[in-house]
N, C-alpha and C positions, 0 to 999 in steps of 0.2 A: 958119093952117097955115104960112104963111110968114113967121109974127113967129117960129114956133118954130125954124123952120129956120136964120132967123139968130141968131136966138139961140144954136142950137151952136154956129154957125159962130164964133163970138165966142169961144165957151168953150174951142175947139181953141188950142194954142199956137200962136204965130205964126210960130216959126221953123224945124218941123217941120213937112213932109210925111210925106203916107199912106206912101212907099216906104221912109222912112228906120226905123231902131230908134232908138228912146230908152231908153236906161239904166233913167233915173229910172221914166220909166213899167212898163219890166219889175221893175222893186222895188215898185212900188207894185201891180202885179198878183197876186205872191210876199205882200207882205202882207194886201192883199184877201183871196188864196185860202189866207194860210197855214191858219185848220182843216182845207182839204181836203189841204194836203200834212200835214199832222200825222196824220191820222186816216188817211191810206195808208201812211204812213211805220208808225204803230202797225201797221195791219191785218200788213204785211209780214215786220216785228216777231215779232208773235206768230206769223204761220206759220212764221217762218224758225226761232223758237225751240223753237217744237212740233217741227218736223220734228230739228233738232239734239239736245235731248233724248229725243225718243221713237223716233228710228231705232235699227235694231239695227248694233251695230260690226262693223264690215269690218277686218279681219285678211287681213294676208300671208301668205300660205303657199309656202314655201321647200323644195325641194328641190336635195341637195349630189350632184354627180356628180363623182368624180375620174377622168381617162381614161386609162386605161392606160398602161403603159410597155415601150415592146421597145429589144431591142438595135440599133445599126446600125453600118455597117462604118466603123470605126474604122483610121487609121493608127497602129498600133501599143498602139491604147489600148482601152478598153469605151467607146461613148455610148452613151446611152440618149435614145431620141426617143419623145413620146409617139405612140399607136397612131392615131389618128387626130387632126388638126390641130381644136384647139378652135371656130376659125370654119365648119372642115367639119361637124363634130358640131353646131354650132348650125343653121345651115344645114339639115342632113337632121331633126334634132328638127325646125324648125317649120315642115317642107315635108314630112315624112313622120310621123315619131311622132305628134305633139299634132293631127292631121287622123283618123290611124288610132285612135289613144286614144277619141275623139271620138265616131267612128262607134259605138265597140265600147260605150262606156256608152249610147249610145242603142238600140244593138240590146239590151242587157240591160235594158232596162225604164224606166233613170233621164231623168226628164222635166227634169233642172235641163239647165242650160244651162253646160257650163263653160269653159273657155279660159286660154291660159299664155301667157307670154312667158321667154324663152331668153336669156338675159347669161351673160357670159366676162368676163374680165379679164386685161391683158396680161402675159405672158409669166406665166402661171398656165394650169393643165390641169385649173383646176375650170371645172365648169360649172353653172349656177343654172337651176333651172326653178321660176317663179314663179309662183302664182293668188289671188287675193284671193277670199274668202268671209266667209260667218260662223263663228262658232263649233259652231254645229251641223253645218257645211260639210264638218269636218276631215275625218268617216270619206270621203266620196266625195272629195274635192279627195285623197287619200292613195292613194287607190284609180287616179282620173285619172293622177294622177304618176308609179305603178307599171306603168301600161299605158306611159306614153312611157317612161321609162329602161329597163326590163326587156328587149324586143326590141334597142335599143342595146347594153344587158351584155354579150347573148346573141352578138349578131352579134361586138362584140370578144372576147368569151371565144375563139370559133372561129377569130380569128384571129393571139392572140394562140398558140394551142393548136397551130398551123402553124408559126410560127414556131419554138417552142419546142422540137418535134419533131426538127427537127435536129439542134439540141444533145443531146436525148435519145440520138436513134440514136448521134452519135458515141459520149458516155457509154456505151452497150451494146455500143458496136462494138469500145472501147480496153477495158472489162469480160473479153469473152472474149477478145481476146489479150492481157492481165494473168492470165487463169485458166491458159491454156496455157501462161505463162512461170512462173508460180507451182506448176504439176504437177510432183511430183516422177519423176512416169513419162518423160515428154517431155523436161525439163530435165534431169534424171537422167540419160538415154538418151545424151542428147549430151555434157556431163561426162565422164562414164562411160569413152566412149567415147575421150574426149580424153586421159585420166589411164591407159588401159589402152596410148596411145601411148608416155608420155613414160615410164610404168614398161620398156615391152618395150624401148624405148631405154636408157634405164637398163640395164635387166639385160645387154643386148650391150655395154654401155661396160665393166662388170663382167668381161665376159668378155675382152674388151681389154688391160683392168686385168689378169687371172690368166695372159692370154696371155705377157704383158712379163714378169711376172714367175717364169713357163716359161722364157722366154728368157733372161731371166738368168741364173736359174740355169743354165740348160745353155751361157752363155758364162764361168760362173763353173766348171763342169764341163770346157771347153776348155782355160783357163788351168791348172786339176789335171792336166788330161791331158797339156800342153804340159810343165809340171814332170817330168811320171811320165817322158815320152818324153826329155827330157833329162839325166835320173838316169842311165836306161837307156842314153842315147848315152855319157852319161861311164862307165858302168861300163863297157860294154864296150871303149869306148877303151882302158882301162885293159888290159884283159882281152886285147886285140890286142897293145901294149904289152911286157906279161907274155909271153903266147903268140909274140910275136917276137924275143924275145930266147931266148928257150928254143929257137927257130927256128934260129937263128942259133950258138947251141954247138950244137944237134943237127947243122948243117950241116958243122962242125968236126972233128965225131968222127963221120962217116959211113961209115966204115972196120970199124964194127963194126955187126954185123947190125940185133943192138937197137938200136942208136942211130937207126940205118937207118928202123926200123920207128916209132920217138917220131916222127922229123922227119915222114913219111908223118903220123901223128895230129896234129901237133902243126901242118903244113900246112893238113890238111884244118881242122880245127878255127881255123882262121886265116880260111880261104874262107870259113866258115860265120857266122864274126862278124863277117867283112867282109860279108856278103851280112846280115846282119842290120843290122849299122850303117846300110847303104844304105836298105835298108828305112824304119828307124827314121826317118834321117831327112826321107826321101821325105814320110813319116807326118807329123813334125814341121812340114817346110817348105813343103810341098805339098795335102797331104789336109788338115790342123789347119788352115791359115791358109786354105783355099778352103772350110773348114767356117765358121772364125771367118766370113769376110766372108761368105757364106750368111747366116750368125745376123747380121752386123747390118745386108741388109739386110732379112732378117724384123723385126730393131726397128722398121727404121724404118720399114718397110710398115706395121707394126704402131701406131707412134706418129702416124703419117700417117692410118690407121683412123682411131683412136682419136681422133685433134682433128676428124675429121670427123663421129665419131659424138657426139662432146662438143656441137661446131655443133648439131647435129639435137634432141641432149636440151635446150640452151638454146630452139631454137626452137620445139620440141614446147612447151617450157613459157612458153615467151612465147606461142606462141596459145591457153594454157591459160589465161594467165592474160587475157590479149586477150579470150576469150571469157566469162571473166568476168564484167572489167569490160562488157564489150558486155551481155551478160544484165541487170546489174544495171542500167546506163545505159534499156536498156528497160524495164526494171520503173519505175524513177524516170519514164521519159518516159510512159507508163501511166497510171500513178498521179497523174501531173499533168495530163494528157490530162482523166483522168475528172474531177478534180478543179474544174479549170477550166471544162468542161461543164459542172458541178451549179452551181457559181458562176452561171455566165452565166443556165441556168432558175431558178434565185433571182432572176434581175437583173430577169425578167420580172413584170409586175404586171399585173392584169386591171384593167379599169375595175371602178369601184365605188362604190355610193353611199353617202354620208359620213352624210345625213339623208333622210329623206322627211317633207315634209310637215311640215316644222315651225312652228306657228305663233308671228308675230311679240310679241313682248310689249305694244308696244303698238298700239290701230289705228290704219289708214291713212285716207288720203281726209283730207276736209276736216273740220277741227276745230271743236268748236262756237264758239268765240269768231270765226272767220271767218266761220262759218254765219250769225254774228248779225250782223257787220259788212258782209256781202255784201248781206242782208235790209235792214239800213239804209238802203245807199246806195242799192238798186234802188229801195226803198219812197219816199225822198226824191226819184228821178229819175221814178219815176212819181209822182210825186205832183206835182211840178213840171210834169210833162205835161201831168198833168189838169187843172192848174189854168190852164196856155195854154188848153187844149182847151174848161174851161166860159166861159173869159174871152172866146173863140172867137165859140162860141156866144152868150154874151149877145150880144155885137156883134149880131150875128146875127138874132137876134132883133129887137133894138132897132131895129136899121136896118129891120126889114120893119114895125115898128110906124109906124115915122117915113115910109118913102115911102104908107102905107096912110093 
């Protein structure tokens, strides 16, 4: 018992100890147990390639959400900001939708088990909601998707539909007062109204007009009458003239009865054309020329009217035409009013989904040729174990043979 004892002890190297690793001996153990790492490397092998070809394929399934777009208050210009912030929407999907989605196919019956995940990308307003299945997966995984986007649509529709509101009413609001400016009863009414000013002006400027031309005439009446009265001064001049000198021999020969009785007529008829003359030219110097300046200052009372009624007809027709252009300027201010409104609820867009559910061309997950390189290396790392583990073992053994 103790020849054999030393006798291992001989056979041990001599320049290793039990604590230390030797290289060479862990190659030598590798080749001892290479069958058993060959034959777990195979075993591994073939599960790893059973399971890679005879698994059924896992496909992505992809659903596309674009998230709305509203207006916001811009200086001077339109932006549009989408309706909700795409980290928000992610956010509430996989903290509310895909938990809700969740429950609701389990309360309806379906026993699979399903689950998403939510990606964005920056400065994009898409948002991806993803699930992996099979092919036979598609109708429910389509189903699931529909449950999380749809209460999302729903909520932004309603407020994208608030918003938008707004802009409607004003459209409605600039609508009837565009109908009211475009009535010809209304609009008519006041026109109308304005044009039966600048006419009634009119017609008194008219009258202005015929008045002067009254005037005239009766200063062009004055001037005949001025002539007549100075025909009349000179004939009877004449006629005193004549009648004084007849005076004057009647004065001579007054010696005789007749003669006597001419100078008496021929006196009298002297008074009477002097008293006529007087007259005449009282009429001439006096009455005529305080008639003439009478008539011109009727002219010019009259031409003094008249540039004031002139004024009034100009400015009746300048706020005719003022009101106008004011009328049409509103119509234009309206019509662009509305215009700009219909624009803007154009501008607005609802979230909306681009795809549901569509599956990936090719599948996901791990590919068979990794399936089978993964199987290798496990198969060779286990198989390297087991073969420490039976080399372990014999020890193990051996040493209980040998202290026995």
């Amino acid at each position: 018992m103790l020849s054999n004892d030393k006798k291992h002890e001989q056979e041990r190297p001599p320049t290793v100890s039990d604590d230390e690793i030797d290289l060479v001996q862990l190659v030598q153990i590798l080749l001892k147990r290479k069958y058993l790492i060959l034959v777990v490397t195979f075993l591994c092998l073939l599960i790893g390639g059973g399971y890679a070809f005879f698994k059924e394929k896992v496909y992505l399934y992809t659903t596309s959400l674009q998230v709305g777009e509203v207006l916001t208050d811009g200086e001077g210009s339109i932006k549009k900001a989408a309706i909700e912030a795409p980290p928000s929407v992610k956010l509430k999907v996989e903290k509310v939708y895909i938990p809700a989605a969740m429950k609701q196919l389990t309360s309806d019956g379906s026993k699979q088990f399903m689950s998403a995940i939510v990606k964005t990308q920056k400065n994009s307003n898409i948002v991806f909601v993803e699930s992996k299945g099979h092919s036979s997966d598609q109708q429910i995984i389509s189903k699931f998707h529909s449950l999380i986007v749809t209460p999302l649509i729903d909520n932004h529709r309603d407020a994208v539909a608030a918003l938008k509101k707004q802009f409607e009413l004003s459209a409605d609001k600039a609508s009837l007062v565009l109908k009211d400016l475009e009535n010809p009863i209304i609009y008519g009414a006041a026109e109308k109204k304005l044009q039966q000013l600048v006419e009634t002006a009119q017609l008194k400027l008219a009258e202005f007009a015929d008045r002067r031309k009254l005037l005239l005439a009766k200063k062009v009446g004055f001037s005949e009458t001025g002539k007549l009265l100075l025909k009349q001064i000179e004939d009877i001049e004449k006629n005193l003239e004549l009648s004084r000198a007849k005076r004057n021999r009647a004065i001579a020969e007054t010696n005789d009865a007749t003669k006597a009785m001419t100078f008496l007529l021929l006196n009298n008829d002297i008074q009477q054309n002097e008293n006529r003359l007087a007259e005449l030219k009282e009429r001439l110097h006096v009455k005529l020329e305080n008639d003439k300046q009478g008539l011109e200052g009727e002219l010019a009372g009259n031409q003094r009217d008249r540039e004031k009624q002139v004024a009034k007809v100009e400015e009746l027709k300048s706020n005719l035409a003022m009101w106008k252009e004011k009328h049409l300027s509103s119509l234009l201010a309206q019509r662009n009013e509305i215009s700009v409104a219909k624009t803007k609820v154009g501008l607005f867009h609802n979230t909306k989904t681009l795809s549901i559910a569509i599956q990936s061309i090719k599948p996901v997950g791990l590919r068979r040729a990794l399936i089978l390189v993964l199987s290798g290396i496990l198969g060779i790392m286990g198989g390297i174990i087991l073969a420490f583990f039976a080399e372990f073992m014999a020890k193990v053994r051996e040493r209980s043979v040998v202290e026995r």
